[in-house]
N, C-alpha and C positions, 0 to 999 in steps of 0.2 A: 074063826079059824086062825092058827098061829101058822106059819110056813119055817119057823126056827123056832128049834126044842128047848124050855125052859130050862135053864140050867138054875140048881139049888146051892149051889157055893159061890155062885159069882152076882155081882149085880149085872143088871141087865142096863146096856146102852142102846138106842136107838139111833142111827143117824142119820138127819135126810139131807140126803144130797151125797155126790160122789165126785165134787170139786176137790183140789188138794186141798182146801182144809178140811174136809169132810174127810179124805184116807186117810189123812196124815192124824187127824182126833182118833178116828176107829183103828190104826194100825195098833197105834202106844198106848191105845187105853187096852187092847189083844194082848200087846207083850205084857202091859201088866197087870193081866189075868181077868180081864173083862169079857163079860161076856156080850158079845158087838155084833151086830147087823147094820148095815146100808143101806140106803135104800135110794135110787136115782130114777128119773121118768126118762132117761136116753139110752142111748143104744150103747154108749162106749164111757168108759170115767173120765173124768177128769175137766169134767165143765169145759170152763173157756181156755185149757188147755191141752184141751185132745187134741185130735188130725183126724184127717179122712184123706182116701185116696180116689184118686182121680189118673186114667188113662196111665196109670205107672208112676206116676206124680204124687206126693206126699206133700198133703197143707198141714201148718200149724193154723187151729181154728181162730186164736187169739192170739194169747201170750206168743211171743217167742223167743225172749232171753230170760234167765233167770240167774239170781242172784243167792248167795246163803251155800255155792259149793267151797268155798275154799274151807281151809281148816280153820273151825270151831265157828263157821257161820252154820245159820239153820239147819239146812237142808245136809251139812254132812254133819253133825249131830245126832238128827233123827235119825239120820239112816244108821249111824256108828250102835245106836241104840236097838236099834231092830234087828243089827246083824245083818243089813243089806249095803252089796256093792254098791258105790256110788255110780252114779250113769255117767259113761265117758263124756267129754267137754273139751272145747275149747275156749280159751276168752276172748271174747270179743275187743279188738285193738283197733282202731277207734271201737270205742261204745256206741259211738255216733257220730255220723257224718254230716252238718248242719248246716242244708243251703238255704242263705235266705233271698227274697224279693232282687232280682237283677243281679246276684252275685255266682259266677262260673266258682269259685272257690273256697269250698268248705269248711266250714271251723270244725274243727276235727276235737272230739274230747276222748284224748287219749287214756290208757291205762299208768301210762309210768307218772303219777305225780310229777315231777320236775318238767317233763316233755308237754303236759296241761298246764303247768302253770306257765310256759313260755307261750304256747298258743293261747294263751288269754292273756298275757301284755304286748303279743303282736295284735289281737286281733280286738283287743277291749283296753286302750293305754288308758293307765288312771285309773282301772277298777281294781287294783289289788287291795286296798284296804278291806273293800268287800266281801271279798277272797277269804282272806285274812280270818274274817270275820265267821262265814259260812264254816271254815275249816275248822275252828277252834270252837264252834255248836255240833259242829260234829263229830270232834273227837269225843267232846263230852258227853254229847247223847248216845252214840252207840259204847263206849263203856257203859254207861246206865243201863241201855237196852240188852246187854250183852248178859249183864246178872237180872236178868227175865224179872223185869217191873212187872205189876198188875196193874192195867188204865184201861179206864179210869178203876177205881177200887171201889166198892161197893159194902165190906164187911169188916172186921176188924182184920180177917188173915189176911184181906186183900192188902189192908192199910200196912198190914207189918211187911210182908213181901213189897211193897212197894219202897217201906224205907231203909227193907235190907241192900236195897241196890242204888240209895243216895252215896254217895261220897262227897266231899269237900269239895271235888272239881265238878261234880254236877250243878253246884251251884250259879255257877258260869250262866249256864244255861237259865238262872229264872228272871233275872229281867227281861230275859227276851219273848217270854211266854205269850204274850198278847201285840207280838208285831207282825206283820206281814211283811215276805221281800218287798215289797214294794214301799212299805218303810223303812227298812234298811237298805234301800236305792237312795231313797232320798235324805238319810242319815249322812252318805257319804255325798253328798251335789252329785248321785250321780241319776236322780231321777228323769230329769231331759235327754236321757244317751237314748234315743230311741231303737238304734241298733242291738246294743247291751240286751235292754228291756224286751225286743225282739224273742231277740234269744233265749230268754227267760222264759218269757210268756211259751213258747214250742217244746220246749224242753218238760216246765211244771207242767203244760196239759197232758204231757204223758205220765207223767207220774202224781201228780192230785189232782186230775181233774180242770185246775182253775188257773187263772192264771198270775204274775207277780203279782198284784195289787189285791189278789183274795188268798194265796197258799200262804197256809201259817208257817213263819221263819225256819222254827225249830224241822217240821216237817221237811221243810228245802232242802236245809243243810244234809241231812243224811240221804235224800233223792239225788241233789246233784253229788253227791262224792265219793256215793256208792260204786262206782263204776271206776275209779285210782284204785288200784293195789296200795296193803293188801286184801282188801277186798277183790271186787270186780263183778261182770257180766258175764254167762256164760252163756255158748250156744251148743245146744244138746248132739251129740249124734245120734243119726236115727229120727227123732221128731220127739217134740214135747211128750206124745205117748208114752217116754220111755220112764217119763218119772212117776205117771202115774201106774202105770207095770209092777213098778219098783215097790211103789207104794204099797198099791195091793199083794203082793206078794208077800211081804210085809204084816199086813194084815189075816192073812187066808193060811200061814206058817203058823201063827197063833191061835188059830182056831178059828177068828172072827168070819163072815160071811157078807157078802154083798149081792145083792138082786139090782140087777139092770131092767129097765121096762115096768116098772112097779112104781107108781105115783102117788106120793104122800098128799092126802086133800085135806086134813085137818092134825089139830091136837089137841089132842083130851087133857080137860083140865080140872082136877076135882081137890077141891079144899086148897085152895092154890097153890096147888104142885103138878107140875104134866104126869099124867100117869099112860099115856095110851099116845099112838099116831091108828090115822084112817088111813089104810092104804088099798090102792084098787091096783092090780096086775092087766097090766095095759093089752092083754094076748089073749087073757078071758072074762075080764070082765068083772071076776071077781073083787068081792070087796071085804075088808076086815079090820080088824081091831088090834093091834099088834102091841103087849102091854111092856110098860119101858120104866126103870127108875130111875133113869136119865134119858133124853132126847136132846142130842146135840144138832143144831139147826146150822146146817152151810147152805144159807139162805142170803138173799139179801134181805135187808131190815124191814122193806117192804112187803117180801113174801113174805116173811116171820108173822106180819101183823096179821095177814088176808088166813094164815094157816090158825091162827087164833080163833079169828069169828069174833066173839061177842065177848070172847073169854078175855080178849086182849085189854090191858090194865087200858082208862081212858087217857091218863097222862100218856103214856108211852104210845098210844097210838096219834094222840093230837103232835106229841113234836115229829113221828116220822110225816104226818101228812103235811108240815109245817116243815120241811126240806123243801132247799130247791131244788128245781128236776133235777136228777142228775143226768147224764149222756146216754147219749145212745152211739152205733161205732156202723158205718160202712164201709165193707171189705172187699176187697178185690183178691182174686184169687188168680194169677197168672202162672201155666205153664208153658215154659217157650224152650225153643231152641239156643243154644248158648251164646248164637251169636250174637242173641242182641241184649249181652251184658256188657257192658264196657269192661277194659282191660282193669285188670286190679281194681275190682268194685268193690266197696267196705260191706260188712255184710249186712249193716244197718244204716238207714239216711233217713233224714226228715227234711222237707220242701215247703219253704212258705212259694206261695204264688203271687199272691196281691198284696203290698205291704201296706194297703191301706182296708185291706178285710178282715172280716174276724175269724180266728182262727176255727176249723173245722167247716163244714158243709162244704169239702170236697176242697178247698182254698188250702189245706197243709193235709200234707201224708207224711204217716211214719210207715217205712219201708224196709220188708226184710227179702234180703236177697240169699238163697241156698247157694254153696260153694261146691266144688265137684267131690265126692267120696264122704260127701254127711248122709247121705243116706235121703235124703228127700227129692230127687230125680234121676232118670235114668242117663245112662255116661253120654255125654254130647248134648243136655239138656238141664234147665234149671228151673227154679221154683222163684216168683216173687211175689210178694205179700205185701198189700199196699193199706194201709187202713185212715179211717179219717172219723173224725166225732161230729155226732151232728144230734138234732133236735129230736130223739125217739121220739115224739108225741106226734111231731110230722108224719112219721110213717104208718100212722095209725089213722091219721085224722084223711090224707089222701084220698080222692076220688079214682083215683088212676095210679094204683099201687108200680105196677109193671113199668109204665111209661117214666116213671119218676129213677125207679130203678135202673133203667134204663139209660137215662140221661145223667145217672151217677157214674157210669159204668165206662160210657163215652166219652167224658170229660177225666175221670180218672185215669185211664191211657192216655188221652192227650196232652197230659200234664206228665205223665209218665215218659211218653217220645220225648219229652225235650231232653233226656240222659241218657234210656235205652234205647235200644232200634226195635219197636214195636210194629211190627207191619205185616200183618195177611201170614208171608210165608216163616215168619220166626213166631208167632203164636198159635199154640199147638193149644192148648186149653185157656176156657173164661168161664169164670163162678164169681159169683157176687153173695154177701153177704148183707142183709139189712139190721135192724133192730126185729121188727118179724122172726125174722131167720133165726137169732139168737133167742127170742123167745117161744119159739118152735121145738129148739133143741136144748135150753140149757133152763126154760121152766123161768129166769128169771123176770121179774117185772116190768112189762112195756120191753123187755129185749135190752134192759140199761146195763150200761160195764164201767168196772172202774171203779163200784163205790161210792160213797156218798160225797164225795168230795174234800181235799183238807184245807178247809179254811178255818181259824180259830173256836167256830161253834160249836166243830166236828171234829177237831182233831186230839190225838193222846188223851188227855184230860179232862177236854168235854166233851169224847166221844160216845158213842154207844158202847158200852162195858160188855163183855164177854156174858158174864153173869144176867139174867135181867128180871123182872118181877117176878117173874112166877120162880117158885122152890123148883129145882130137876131140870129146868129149862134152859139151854146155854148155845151163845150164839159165835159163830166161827163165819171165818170169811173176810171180803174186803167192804163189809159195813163198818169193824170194830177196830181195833189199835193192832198191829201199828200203818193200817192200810191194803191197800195192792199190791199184787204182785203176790206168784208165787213162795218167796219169803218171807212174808207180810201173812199171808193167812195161815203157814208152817207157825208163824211164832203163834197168833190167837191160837191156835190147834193145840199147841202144847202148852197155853195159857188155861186154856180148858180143862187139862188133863188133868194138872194140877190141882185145879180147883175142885177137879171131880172127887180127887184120892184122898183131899181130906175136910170134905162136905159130912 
């Protein structure tokens, strides 16, 4: 049984999943006259960056800044393309407020380039050549990125699309192709700054995963400087929800369709081409065969493989099992009373605690704190988001799920008090989040976020390609180039789309 009517003029897309790279494939392959279904196992879009409400209180699940609104970055692109408003914003000024081990005063990474580069030769003397260095991989990589590379390429159009968006200054960028910061720490003597390298390491775990001594260079450069105009950071009004609104709307104006509560178990794969997903309607039980001549997967690389079965190529499943773990994230979900926000609190911070721990299992938080009239608490009341990476496999392998939860939960406000005023009568709501919880709600693998990691095995070039063995088969998300983050799987999405229009 089919639940969406065959259409005879359009080809058929399937998409599983209903993350923004999954609306943002199914929107623009709608506008340009495809005929598109969705398909998500949750109750609301937008993966790891919907919300959910609580006592009047609005949580961002995951994500909570994004990146790609300014003019002619991603996300006002697509939307330009769709004919959808873009969702109000503001920028975030600091991007980030960065306290590390025993220091009351933040290194702030501001918006205005000039005002960053002063707060990094107060606060890092002697790293500018570094600077220098980051800044001028960056220009060159985001112009490249900017005329929509294909990475890695897989076919001859990939390979021509790829070289229609070399230029003369891209070249900049290829010696550096196989360094890590951590070798260009040590390029400049400035590998011993332990403080410097601090900061590095807190900053690259939020944006690849790993830290200076494993993020590839190229990757760095456009992580950290993405957040100077005129790019930048943006924090949504209203809640993350709103882009995926956006999105769908987007989608659902062009005819496409999306089912919530409907779980994709498998993909059919005959003469190696996807021709089918298995999908079961999580309300009744039912099960069917939904026939597709493309299925776009906003999966991680992981799910991809398990939704394969036997079909999956054996090379392509040996190197996903031959990844290192990647993360897993616990969250804290706090809503309080406004007093125990300090006066002029940035809306973002990150916390090392022990400067001799490893970063994650509860030892650094990245923290977002809701402002009065964003729409995510009621007036006299605030929202903060506290999240930390840790060992998903732990959470699995645990005797005493709750008790450990527990004591993440405990120690995350205490680590929290040391800024706010957390106490009895200023906290009005507590929700925790595990890897569990994420794999509960967002279907993905062991509960992991973030991706595969960007270390040189994995990132741009020798990443997992959009495209992949099977003919019709095509993967979107933050498994594939150019990463995480909401802008990150908008560009695969419309790498896809691409590639669909003239397959």
């Amino acid at each position: 049984m089919s639940n969406h009517q065959e259409s005879k003029n359009k080809s058929r897309v399937v998409v599983v999943g209903a993350g923004i790279g999954g609306l943002t494939a199914g929107a623009l392959l709608a506008r340009r006259g495809y005929d598109v279904l969705i398909l998500d196992q949750a109750l609301v879009p937008g993966g790891c960056a919907s919300t959910f409400k609580r006592q009047g209180f609005t949580f961002d699940v995951g994500a909570t800044q994004v990146a790609g609104l300014e003019v002619g970055g991603i996300h006002q692109r697509i939307f330009a393309e769709l004919g959808i408003e873009l969702p109000k914003a503001t920028y975030c000024d600091p991007a980030c407020s960065v306290y590390l081990p025993g220091e009351t005063t933040p290194i702030n990474v501001w918006r205005d380039p000039k005002k960053w580069q002063e707060e990094r030769i107060r606060q890092f003397p002697g790293s500018e050549g570094f600077w220098g260095l980051l800044n001028n991989l960056f220009k060159a990589s985001w112009e490249f990125q900017g005329r929509d590379p294909v990475l890695p390429p897989r076919n001859l159009w990939d390979i021509w699309q790829l070289g229609k968006a070399i230029r003369l200054s891209t070249f900049i960028t290829v010696p550096y192709t196989l360094f890590t910061v951590g070798d260009a720490l040590r390029f400049y003597g400035l590998g011993n700054n332990k403080r410097l390298r601090t900061f590095l390491d807190l900053q690259l775990k939020l944006y690849s995963q790993v830290n200076a001594d494993e993020t590839a260079l190229l990757y760095a450069a456009t992580a950290l400087a993405v957040s100077q105009a005129p790019q930048g950071l943006f924090h949504l009004q209203g809640s993350m929800q709103v882009l995926s609104d956006r999105l769908l709307a987007g989608l659902t104006q062009n005819g496409g369709k999306l089912l919530m509560r409907h779980s994709v178990e498998g993909i059919k794969v005959q003469g190696n081409r996807a021709c089918a997903v298995t999908v079961r309607n999580q309300k009744t039980g039912e099960v069917w065969e939904e026939a597709a001549d493309h299925v776009v997967a906003n999966v991680t690389v992981q799910n991809l493989v398990q939704l394969l079965g036997d079909k999956a190529p054996k090379g392509y499943k040996k190197r996903v099992e031959n990844l290192t773990s990647p993360s897993g994230a616990f969250v804290l979900y706090l809503g309080v009373d406004e007093s125990a926000i300090p006066p002029e609190c940035p809306p973002h911070l990150q916390f090392l605690y022990d400067e001799n721990g490893v970063i994650g299992e509860n030892n650094s938080l990245f923290v977002s704190v809701s402002h009065a009239g964003d729409g995510r608490a009621p007036q006299g009341k605030a929202t903060i988001i506290a999240s930390s990476f840790v060992d998903a496999e732990r959470w699995w392998q645990t005797e005493d799920y709750e008790t450990l939860k527990h004591q993440f939960t405990q120690d995350a406000i205490a680590h929290l008090n040391k800024f706010f005023y957390l106490k009895p009568e200023t906290i009005i709501h507590v929700e925790a989040a595990t890897p569990r919880t994420f794999y509960r709600y967002t279907g993905r693998d062991k509960g992991i976020v973030g991706g595969i990691g960007q270390r040189i095995p994995t990132f741009g070039p020798f990443g997992f390609a959009n495209r992949t063995p099977i003919k019709g088969l095509w993967l979107v998300g933050d498994s594939t180039h150019p990463g995480e983050g909401t802008a990150g799987v908008s560009y695969s999405a419309l790498t896809v789309v691409r590639q669909i229009e003239v397959s």
